[in-house]
N, C-alpha and C positions, 0 to 999 in steps of 0.2 A: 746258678751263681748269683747270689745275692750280693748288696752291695755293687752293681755293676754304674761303672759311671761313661758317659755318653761323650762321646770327644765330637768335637765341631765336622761334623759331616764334607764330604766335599764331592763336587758334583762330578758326573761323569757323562752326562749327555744330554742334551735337550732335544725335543720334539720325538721323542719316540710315542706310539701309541701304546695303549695300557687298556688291557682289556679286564675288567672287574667281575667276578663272578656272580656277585650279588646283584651288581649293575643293571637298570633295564636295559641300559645301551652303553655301547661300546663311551667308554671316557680317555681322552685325551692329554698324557702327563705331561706338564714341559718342563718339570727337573726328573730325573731319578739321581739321587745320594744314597750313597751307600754310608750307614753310617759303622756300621761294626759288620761280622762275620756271619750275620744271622740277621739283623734290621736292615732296609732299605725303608726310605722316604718317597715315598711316590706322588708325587702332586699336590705334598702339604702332609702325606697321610703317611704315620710308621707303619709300616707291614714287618711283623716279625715271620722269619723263615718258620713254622708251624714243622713239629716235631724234631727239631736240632737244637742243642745247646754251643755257641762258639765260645771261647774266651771273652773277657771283656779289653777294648780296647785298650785299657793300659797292662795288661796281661803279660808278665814275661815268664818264660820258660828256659830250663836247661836242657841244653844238645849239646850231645858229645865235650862237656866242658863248659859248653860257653852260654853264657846268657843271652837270650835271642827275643825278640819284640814280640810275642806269639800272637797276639791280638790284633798288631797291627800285619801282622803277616796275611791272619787268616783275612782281615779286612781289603787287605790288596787283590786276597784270589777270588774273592764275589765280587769286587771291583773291575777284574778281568774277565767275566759269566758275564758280566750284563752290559762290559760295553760296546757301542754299538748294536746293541742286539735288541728286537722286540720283548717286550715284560708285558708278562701278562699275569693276575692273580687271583685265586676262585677258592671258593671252599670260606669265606671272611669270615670266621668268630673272632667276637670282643669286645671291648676289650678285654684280654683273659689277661695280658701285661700289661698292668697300667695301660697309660693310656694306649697303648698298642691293638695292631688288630694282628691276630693270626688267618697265615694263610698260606697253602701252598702256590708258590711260582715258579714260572716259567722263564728261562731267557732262551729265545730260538727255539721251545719245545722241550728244550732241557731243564729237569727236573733239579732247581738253584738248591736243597735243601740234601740231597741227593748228592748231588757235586761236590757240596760241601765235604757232605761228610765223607765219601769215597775217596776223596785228596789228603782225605786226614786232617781238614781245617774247619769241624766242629764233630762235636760229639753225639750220635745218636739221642736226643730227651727219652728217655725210658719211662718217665712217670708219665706222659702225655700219650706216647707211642712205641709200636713197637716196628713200624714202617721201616727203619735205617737201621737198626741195632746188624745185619748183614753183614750192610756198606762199611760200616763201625767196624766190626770184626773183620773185616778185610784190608782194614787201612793200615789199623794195629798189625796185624799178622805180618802184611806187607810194608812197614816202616815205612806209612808217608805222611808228611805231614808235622802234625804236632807229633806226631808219634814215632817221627825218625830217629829220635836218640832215646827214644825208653826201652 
C-alpha cells in the first residue's frame, strides 16, 4: 500500500524487555508504540511486522453496509498482542521500508505477524513471502476480520 501515512503512535507499555536478534546482548525497550497494524516502535526504532501488509491507519473499509475505521481497528488488535507482554524481535533486515527495519516478532512467544493476519487484520505480503498466505486463506474463508463483510 503505497501512499501510507503514519498517525501519532501511542504507547502501550514501558519497561518491557526486547530481545534483538541481531543484538549481541539482550537490549532494554522502555516504550513499545504501536503505530499501525504492522509497525511497532521499539525503543526509538520502527520494526515493521516482516511478511504482512495491514491497512494504513487512516484506512476505511465497508462491512455489511457500514463504513468501518479498518486501519485503526487492525492497529487496536496489535495493540492488544503486545500489551503487557514480552517483545522480542530477530531475523532484522533494512532498512527495506524506508527508514524501517523488517523483522519477525514475538509477543509471549506468539508469532505478532502471524496473529495478525489469522484475525484477519492484515494481509499475507505475497511479493516478500509466502509464510502467511495459509493464515490469509483462513481468515477470508472464515470471515474475520477485514474480511467479515466481503
Amino acid at each position: 500500500m503505497q501512499g501510507r501515512r503514519r498517525a501519532a503512535a501511542r504507547p502501550i507499555f514501558r519497561g518491557v524487555a526486547l530481545l534483538l536478534g541481531l543484538a549481541p546482548a539482550a537490549v532494554s525497550a522502555l516504550d513499545i508504540l504501536v503505530v499501525d497494524g504492522d509497525t511497532l516502535v521499539l525503543d526509538g526504532r520502527p520494526i515493521r511486522l516482516l511478511g504482512i501488509e495491514a491497512p494504513a491507519i487512516d484506512r476505511l473499509c465497508r462491512r455489511n453496509g457500514e463504513t468501518l475505521p479498518c486501519g485503526r481497528e487492525s492497529r487496536r488488535a496489535l495493540e492488544r498482542l503486545v500489551e503487557g507482554a514480552a517483545v522480542r524481535c530477530e531475523g532484522l533486515e533494512g532498512p527495506r521500508f524506508g527508514k524501517e527495519v523488517a523483522a519477525t516478532c514475538w509477543a509471549d512467544g506468539r508469532d505478532l505477524g502471524r496473529a495478525q493476519v489469522r484475525h484477519g487484520w492484515a494481509r499475507a505480503d505475497r511479493k516478500y513471502s509466502s509464510r502467511y498466505v495459509h493464515d490469509e486463506d483462513e481468515a477470508r474463508s472464515l470471515g474475520r476480520g477485514l474480511w467479515s463483510g466481503a
